[in-house]
C-alpha positions in Angstrom: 0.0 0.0 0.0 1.5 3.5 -1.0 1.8 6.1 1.7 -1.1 8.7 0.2 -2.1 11.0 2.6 -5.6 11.7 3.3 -8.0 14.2 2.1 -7.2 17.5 4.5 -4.3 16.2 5.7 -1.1 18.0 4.7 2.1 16.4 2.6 4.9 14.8 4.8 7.5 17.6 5.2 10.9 17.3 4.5 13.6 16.7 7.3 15.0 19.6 8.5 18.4 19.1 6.9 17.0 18.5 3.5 15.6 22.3 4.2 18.8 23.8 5.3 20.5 22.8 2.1 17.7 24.3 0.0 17.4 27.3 1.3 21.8 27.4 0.9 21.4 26.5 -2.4 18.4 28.5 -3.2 19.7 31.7 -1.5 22.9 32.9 -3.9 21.0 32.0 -6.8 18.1 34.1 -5.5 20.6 37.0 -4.8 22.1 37.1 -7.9 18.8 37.0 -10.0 17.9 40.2 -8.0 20.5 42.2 -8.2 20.5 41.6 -12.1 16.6 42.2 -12.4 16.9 45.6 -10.3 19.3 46.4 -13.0 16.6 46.4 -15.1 14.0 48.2 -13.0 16.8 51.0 -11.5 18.6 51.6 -14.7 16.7 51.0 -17.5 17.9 51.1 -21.4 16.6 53.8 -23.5 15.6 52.0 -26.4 12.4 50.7 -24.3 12.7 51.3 -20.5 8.8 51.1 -19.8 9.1 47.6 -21.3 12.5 47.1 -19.2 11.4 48.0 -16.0 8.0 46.0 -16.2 9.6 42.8 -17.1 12.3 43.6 -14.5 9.4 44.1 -11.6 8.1 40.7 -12.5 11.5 39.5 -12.0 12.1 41.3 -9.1 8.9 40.0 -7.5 9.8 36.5 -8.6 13.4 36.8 -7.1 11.7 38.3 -4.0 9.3 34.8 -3.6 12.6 32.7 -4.5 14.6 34.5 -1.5 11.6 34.6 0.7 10.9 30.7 0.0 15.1 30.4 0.7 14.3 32.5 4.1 11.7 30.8 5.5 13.1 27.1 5.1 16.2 28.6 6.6 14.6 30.0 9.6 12.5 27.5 10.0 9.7 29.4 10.0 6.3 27.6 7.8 3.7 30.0 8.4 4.4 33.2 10.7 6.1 35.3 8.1 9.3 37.1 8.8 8.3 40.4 9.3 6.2 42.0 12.2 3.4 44.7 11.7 5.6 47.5 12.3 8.2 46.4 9.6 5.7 45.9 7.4 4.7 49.5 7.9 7.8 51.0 7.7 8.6 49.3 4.3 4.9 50.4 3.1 6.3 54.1 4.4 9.2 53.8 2.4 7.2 52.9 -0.8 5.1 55.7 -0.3 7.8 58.1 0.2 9.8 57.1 -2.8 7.3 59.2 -5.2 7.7 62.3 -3.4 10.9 62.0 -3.1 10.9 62.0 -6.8 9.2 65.2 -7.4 11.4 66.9 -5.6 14.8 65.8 -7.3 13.5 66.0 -10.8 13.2 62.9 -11.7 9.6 63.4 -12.8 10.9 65.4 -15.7 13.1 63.8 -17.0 11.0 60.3 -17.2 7.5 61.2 -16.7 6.0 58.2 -18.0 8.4 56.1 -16.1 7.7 58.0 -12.6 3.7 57.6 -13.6 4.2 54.1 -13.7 6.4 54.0 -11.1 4.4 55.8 -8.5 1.3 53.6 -9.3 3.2 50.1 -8.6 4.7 51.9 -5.8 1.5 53.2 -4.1 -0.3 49.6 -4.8 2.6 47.7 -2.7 2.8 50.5 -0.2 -0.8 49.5 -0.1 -0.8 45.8 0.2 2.2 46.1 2.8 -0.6 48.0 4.7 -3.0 46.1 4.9 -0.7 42.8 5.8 0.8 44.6 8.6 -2.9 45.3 9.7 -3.8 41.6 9.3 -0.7 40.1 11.2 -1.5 42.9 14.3 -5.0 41.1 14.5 -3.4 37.7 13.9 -0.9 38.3 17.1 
């Protein structure tokens, strides 16, 4: 008889070892892939930067899940998250702040399509970071 687990019961999990070395392994190649796909997003080519920086903020998010996936099995740590309500806010802070900082060292005029989109993405995850800090303060 195979070893199938049973309808609402969760997969076997891995031994803790078999983690570790995931998360090592996973971890530089999760670096690396960000640092190249914020390239993209920071310093875009002129030929097509809108095109540039969107298809580096999907790899930027991707990289981000990668590293948080190589975090978490690391730290031993299945389903708390690793940051509290208050870093969550403060990140969201910073995502807000990053527009207006933008206005004010001229950055809007010299890419104003590129700060629109910009500010958008940034206000949605300043958003988003929000309201998870406000769900983890309840979830305490």
């Amino acid at each position: 008889m195979t070893n199938i687990p049973a309808n609402g019961s969760e997969p076997p999990k891995l031994p803790r070892w078999a983690q570790i070395i995931a998360g090592l392994f996973l971890l530089p190649i999760a670096l690396v892939c960000l640092a190249g796909s914020l390239v993209l997003v920071l310093s875009p080519p002129d030929k097509a930067p809108i095109l540039a920086m969107s298809l580096g903020a999907v790899f930027v998010l991707l990289c981000l899940w990668v590293l948080w996936l190589a975090v978490r099995l690391l730290a031993n740590r299945p389903g708390h998250g690793l940051l509290g309500p208050s870093a969550l806010r403060a990140s969201a802070l910073l995502f807000f702040i990053l527009p207006v900082v933008g206005l004010f060292t001229g950055y809007w005029q010299q890419k104003p399509f590129v700060a629109a989109a910009q500010t958008i993405c940034y206000l949605v995850i300043a958003a988003t970071l929000w309201r998870l800090a406000k769900g983890r303060e309840h979830a305490v």
